[in-house]
C-alpha positions in Angstrom: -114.3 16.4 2.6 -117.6 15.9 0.9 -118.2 17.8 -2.2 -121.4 20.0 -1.6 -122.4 23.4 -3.4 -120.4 25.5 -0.2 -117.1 23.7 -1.2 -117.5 24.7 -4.7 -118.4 28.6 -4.0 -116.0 28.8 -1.4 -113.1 27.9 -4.5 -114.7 30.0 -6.7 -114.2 32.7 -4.3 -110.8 32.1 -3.7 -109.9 32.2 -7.3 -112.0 34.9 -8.7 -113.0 37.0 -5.5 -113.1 40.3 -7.2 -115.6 39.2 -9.9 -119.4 39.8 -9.8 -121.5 36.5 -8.0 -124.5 38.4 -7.6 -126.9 41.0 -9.3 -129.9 42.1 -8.1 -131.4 45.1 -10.2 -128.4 47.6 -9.9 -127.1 45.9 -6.2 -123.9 44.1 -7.3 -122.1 41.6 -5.1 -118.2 40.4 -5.5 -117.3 36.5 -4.7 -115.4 37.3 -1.7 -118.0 39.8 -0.2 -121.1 36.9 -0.9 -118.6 34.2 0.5 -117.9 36.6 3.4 -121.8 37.3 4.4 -122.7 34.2 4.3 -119.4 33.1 6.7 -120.8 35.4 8.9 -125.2 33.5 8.6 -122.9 30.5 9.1 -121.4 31.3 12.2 -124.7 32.8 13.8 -126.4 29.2 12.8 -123.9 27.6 14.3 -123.9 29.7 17.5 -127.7 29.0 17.9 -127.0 25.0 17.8 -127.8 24.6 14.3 -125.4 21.7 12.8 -125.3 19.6 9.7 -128.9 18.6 8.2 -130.3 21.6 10.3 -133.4 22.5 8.1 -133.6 26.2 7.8 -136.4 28.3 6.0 -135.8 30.8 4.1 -138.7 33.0 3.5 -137.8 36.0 1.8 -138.1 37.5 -1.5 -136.1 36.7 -4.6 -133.1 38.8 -3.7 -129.2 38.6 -3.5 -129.9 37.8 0.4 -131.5 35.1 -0.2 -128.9 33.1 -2.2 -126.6 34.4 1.2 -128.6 32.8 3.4 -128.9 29.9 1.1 -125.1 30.0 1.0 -125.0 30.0 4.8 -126.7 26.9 5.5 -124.9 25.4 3.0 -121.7 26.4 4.9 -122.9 24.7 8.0 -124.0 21.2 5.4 -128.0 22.3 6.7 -130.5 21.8 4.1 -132.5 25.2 2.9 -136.0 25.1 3.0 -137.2 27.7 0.6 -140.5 29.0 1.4 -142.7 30.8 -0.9 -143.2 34.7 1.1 -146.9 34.6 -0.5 -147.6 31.6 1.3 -150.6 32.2 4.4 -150.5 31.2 7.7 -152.0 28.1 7.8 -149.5 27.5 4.6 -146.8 28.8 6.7 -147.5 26.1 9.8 -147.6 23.6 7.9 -144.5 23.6 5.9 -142.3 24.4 8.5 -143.4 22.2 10.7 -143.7 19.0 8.1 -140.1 20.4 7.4 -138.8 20.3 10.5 -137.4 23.7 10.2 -135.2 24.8 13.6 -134.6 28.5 12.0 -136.2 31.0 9.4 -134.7 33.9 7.9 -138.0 36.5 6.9 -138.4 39.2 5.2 -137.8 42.0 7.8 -139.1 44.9 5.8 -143.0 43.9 6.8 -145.1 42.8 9.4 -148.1 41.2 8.4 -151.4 40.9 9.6 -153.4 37.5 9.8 -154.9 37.9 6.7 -151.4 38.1 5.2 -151.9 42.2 4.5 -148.3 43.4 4.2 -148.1 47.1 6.7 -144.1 49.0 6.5 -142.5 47.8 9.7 -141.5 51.0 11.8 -138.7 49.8 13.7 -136.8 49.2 10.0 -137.8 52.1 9.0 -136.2 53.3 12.2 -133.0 52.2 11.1 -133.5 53.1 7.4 -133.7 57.0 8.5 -131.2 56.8 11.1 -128.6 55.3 8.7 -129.4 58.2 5.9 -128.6 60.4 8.6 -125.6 59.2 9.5 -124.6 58.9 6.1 -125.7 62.6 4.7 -128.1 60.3 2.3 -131.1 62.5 0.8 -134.3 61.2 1.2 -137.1 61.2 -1.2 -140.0 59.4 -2.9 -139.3 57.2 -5.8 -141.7 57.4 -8.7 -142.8 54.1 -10.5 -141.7 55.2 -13.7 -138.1 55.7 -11.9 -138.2 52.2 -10.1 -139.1 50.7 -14.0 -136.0 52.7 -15.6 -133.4 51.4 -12.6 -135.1 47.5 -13.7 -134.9 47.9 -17.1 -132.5 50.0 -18.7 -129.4 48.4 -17.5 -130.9 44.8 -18.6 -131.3 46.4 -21.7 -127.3 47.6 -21.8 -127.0 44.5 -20.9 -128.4 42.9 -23.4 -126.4 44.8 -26.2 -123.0 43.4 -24.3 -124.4 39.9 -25.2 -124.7 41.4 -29.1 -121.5 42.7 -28.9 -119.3 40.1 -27.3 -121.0 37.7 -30.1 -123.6 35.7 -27.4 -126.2 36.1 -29.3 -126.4 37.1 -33.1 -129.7 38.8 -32.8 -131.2 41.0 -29.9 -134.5 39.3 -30.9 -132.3 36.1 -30.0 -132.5 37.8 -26.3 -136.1 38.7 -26.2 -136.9 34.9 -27.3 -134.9 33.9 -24.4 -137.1 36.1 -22.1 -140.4 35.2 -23.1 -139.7 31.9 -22.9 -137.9 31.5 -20.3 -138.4 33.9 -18.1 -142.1 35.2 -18.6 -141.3 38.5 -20.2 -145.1 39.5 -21.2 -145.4 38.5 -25.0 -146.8 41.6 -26.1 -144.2 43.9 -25.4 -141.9 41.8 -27.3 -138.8 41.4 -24.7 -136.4 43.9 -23.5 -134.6 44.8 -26.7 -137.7 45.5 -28.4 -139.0 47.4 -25.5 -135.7 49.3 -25.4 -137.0 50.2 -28.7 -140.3 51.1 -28.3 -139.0 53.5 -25.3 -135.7 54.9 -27.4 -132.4 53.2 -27.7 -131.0 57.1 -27.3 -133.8 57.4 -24.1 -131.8 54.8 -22.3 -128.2 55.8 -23.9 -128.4 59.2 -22.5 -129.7 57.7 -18.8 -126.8 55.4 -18.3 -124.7 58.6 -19.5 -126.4 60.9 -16.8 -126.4 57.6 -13.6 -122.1 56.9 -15.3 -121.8 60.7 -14.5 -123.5 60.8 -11.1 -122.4 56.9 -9.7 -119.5 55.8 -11.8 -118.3 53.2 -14.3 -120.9 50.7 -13.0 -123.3 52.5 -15.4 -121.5 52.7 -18.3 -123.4 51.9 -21.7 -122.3 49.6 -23.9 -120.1 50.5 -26.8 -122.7 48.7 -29.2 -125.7 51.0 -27.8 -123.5 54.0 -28.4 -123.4 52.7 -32.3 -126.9 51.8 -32.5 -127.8 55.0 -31.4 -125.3 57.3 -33.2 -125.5 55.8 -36.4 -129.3 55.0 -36.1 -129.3 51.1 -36.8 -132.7 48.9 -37.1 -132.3 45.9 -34.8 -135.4 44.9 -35.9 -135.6 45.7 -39.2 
């Protein structure tokens, strides 16, 4: 059996099944359920003809569905094509077809015009209400300010479980990481120092109110408690 990235997931799952493979903002995803999802893209690329070195595109946004798809054609020893979802159409025709791509998995939340203007696609959003229903799920609109705090705040917690498992020995540590690395814009400093500017006790007392309402999953860390209760300076 040749050693490919599939083989090595699919052990990982076996071993450790229960742990976390995948976090997207607060959507979580276990070993054995990414391992299982993308069994399942496998099986429906296979069942359409696709075999090993299929290309496939994979044109979606960066998203924990992506990586399943990515898993799936790995599965099947294909080779992902990752396509950029800002691309046009003329960019679009071109790649795939230089590519040789037999499948693409798209972003199903949109349909765009030819000028690459992004409108709600209704038969989702279809499906989005009927499952609500079904489900006794309140509907309602989602304020920017809301989306930021469901980004951010549990980055932030997360960041003070690197500080208190001993990761890092500084949360500007953290912050250098994501300016660097990862773009974070300069001039707010990073996430821990944005965590500051907001309110350590701000973003304490919203994990305390989301651990209340959706469980452990939004539980703060032990060191943000301490920080906040006994008023400590990270950055002072």
């Amino acid at each position: 059996m040749s050693m490919q990235f599939a083989n090595v997931w699919e052990r990982v799952a076996d071993t450790v099944g229960d742990e976390i493979a995948l976090i997207n903002g607060n959507k979580k995803s276990s070993w054995s359920s990414f391992d299982i999802k993308a069994a399942k893209i496998a099986t429906i690329l296979e069942e359409h003809g696709l075999k090993s070195d299929s290309k496939v595109g994979i044109y979606l946004h960066n998203s924990n569905e992506y990586l399943e798809a990515q898993y799936g054609v790995f599965k099947i020893e294909g080779v992902p094509i990752n396509v950029n979802y800002r691309y046009k159409e003329n960019e679009l025709i071109y790649l795939l077809d230089n590519a040789d791509a037999e499948a693409v998995f798209f972003q199903g939340c949109y349909i765009y015009d030819e000028k690459r203007n992004k409108s709600p696609d209704t038969e989702v959003e279809k499906l989005i209400i009927e499952f609500s229903e079904k489900h006794q799920i309140k509907r309602r609109e989602i304020s920017k300010e809301e989306i930021l705090e469901r980004c951010l705040y549990p980055m932030i917690n997360e960041g003070f479980k690197i500080l208190e498992e001993g990761m890092a020995i500084r949360a500007s540590d953290i912050d250098i990481v994501w300016i660097n690395g990862y773009g974070w814009p300069m001039y707010e400093g990073g996430p821990m120092f944005y965590g500051q500017l907001i309110g350590y006790d701000k973003i304490l007392k919203w994990h305390q109110d989301m651990e209340e309402k959706f469980g452990s999953d939004f539980s703060p860390s032990s060191y943000l408690e301490k920080v906040v209760n006994e008023k400590i300076n990270l950055f002072g």
